[in-house]
Backbone as CSV, one residue per row, in Angstrom:
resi,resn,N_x,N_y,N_z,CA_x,CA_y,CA_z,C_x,C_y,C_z
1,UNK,131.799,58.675,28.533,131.846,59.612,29.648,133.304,59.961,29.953
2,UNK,133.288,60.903,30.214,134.809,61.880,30.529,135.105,61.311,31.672
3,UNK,136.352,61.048,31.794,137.417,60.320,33.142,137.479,61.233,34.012
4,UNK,136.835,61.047,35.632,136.900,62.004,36.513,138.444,62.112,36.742
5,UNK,139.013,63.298,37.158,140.295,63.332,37.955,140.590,63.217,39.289
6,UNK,141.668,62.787,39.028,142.205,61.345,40.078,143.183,62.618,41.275
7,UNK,143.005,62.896,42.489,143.679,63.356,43.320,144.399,62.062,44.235
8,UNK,145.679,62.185,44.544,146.732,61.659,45.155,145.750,60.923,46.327
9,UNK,145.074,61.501,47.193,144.967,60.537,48.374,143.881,59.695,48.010
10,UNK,143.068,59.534,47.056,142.201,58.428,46.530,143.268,57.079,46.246
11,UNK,144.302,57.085,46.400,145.297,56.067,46.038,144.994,55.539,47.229
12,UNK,145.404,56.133,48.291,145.528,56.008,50.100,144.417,54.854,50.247
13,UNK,145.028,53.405,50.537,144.092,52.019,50.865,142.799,52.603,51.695
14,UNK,143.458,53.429,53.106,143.059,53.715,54.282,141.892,54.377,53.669
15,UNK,141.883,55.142,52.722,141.062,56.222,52.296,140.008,55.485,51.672
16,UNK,140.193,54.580,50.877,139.272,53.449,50.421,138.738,52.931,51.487
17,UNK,139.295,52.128,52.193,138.471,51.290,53.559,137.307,52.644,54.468
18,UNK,138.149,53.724,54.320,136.987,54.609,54.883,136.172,55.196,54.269
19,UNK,135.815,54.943,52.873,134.772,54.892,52.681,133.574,53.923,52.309
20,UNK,134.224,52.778,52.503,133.697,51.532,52.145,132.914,51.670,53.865
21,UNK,133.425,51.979,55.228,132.849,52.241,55.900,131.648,53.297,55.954
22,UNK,132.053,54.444,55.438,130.471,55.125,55.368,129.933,54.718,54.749
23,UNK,130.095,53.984,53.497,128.650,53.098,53.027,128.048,52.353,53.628
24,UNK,128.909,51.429,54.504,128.434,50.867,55.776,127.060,51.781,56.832
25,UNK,127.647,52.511,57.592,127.297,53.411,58.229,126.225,53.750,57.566
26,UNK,125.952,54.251,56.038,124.475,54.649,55.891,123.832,53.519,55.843
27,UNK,123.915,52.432,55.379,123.685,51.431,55.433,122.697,51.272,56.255
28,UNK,123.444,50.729,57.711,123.140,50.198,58.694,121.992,51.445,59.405
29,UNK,122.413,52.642,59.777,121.727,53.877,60.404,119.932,53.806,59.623
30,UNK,120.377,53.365,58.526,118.362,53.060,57.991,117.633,52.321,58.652
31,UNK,118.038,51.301,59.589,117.254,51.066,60.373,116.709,50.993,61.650
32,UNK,117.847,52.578,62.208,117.249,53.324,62.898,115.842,54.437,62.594
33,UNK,115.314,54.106,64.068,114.120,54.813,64.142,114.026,55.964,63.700
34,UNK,112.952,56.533,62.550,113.022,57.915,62.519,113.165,58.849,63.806
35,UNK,112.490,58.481,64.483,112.878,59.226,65.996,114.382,59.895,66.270
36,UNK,115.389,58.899,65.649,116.934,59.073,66.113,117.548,60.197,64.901
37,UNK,116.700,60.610,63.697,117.049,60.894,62.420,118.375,62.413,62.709
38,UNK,117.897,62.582,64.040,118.471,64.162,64.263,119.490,63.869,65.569
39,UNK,119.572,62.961,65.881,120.221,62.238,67.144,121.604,61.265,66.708
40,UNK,121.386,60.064,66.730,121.972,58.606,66.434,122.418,58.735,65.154
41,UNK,121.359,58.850,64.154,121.508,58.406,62.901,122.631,59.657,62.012
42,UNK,121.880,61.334,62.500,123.369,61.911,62.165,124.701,62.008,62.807
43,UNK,124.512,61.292,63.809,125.721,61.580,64.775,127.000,60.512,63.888
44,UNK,126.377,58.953,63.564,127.086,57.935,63.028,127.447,58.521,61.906
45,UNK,126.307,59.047,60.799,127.118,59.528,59.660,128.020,60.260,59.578
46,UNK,127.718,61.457,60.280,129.126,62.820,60.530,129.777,62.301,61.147
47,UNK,130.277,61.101,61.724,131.606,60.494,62.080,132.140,59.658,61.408
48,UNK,131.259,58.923,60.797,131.892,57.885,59.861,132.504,59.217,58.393
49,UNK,131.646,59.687,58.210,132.233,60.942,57.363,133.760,61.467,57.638
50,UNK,133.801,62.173,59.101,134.381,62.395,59.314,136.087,61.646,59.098
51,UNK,135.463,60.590,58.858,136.961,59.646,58.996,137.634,59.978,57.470
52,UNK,136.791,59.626,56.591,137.298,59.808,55.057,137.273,61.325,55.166
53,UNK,137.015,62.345,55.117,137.553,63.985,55.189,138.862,64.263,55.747
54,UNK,139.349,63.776,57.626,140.073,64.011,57.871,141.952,63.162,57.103
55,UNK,141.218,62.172,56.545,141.938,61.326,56.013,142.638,62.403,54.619
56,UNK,141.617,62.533,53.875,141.611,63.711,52.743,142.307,64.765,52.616
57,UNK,141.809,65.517,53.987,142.325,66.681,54.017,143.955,66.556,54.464
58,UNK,144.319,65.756,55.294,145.459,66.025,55.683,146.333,65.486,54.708
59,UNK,146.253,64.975,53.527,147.080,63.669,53.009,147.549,65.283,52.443
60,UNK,148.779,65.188,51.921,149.578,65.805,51.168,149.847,67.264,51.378
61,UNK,149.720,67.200,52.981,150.222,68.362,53.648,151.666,67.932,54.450
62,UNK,152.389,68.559,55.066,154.000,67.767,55.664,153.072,66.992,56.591
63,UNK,154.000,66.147,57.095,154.004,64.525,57.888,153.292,65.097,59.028
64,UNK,153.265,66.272,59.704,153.250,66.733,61.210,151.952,66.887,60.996
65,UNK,151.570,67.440,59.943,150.057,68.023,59.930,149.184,66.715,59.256
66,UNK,149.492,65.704,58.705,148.961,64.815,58.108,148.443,64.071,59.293
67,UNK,149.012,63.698,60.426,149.426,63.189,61.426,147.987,64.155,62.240
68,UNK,148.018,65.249,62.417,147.172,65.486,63.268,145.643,65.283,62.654
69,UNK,145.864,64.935,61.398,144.520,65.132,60.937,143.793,63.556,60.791
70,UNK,144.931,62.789,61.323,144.640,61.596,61.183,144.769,61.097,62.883
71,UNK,144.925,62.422,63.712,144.733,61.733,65.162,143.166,62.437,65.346
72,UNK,142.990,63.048,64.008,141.256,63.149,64.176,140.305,62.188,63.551
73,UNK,140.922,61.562,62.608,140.216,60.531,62.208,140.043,59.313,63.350
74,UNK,140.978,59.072,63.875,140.756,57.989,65.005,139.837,58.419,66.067
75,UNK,140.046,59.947,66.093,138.903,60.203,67.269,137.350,60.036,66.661
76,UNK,137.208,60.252,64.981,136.011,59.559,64.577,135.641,58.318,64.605
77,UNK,136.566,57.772,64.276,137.067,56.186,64.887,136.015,55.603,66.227
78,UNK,136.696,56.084,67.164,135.758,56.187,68.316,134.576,56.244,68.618
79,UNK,134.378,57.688,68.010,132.957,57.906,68.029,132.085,56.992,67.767
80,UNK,132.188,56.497,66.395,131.688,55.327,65.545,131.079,54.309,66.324
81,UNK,132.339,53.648,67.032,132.533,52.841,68.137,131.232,52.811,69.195
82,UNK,131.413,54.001,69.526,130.244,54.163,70.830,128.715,54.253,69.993
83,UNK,128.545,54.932,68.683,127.363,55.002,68.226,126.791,53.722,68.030
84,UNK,127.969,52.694,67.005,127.406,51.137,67.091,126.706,50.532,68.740
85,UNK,127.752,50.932,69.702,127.332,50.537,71.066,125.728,50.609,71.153
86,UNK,125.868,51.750,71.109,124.445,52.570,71.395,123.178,52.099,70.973
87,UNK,123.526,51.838,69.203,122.199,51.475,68.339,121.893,50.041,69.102
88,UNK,123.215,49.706,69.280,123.044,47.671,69.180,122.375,47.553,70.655
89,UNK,122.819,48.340,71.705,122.043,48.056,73.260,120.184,48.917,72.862
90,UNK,120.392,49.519,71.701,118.684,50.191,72.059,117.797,49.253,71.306
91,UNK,118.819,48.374,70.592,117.887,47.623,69.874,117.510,47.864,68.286
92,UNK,118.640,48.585,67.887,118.415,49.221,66.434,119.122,48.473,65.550
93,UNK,120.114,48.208,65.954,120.771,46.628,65.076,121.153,45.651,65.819
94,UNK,121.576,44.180,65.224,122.256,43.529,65.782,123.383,43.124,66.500
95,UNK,123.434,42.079,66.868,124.576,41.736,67.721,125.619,42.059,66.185
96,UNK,125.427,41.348,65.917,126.003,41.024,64.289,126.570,41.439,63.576
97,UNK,125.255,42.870,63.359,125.796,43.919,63.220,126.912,44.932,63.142
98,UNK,126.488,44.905,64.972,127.441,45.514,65.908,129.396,44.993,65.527
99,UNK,129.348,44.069,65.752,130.670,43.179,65.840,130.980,43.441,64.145
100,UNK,130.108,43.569,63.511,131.163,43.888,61.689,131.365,45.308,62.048
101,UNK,130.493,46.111,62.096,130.980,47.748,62.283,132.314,47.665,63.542
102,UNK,132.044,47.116,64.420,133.553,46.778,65.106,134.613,46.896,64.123
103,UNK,134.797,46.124,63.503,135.690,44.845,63.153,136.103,45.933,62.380
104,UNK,135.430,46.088,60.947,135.765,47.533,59.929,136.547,48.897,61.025
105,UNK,135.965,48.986,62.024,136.579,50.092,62.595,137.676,49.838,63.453
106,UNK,137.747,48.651,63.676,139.323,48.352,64.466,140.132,48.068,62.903
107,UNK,139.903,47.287,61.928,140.856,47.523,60.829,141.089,48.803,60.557
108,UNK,140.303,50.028,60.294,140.923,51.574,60.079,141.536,51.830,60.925
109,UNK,141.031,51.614,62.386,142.206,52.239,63.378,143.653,51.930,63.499
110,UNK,143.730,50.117,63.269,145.132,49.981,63.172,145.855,50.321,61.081
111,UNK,145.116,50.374,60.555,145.490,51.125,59.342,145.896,52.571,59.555
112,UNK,145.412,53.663,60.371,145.984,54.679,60.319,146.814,55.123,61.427
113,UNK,146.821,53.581,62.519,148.094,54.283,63.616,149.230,53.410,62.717
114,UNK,149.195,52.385,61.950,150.468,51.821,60.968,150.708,53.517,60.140
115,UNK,149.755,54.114,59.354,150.689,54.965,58.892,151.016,56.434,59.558
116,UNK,150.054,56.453,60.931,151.232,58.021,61.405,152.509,57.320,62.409
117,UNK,152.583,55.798,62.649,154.077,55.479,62.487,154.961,55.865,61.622
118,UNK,154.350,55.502,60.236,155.338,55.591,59.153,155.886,56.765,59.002
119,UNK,154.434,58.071,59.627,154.804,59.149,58.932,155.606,59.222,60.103
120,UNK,155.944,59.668,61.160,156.734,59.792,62.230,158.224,59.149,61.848
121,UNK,158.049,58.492,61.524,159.748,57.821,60.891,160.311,58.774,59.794
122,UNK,159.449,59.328,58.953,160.347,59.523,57.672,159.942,61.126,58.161
């Protein structure tokens, strides 16, 4: 099989960890209720999505614009945040759960405020 080609921000750790999170994210959202399918369950994916896109898109544009596209990823960040809340108080996953999707999403967050430090420096 022919070697896919390799674009620059697939290097990006951050870019890896966020998608190791949406695998997460679909993951976990399966065992939400079909009921939530148009609610909960796309809301988590198009944010957890959101994190690896904005990550994507901004990488290898100047520092200023990389930077804003990665003060949108944290706001997916967030989102994330409150959706885990949500599932874990309605009863759609665990405590357990809850606290790893944490955990993954406080490691991206301080992974991408370490690099729009960096980028802000240089």
């Amino acid at each position: 099989m022919e070697e896919l080609p390799k674009f620059k921000f697939e290097d990006l750790q951050v870019y890896q960890k966020s998608l190791d999170f949406v695998d997460l994210a679909y993951e976990v959202s399966k065992k939400f209720p079909h009921s939530e399918l148009y609610n909960l369950t796309s809301q988590f994916k198009r944010a957890a999505v959101s994190i690896s896109l904005n990550i994507a898109e901004g990488s290898g544009d100047t520092d200023a614009q990389f930077n804003r596209f990665l003060q949108i990823a944290s706001a997916s960040i967030k989102e994330c945040v409150v959706c885990s809340t949500i599932a874990n108080r309605q009863n759609f996953i665990s405590d357990q759960e809850n606290l790893n999707n944490r955990k993954k999403l406080a490691e991206l967050s301080k992974m991408i405020s370490s690099l729009k430090k960096y980028l802000k420096k240089s």
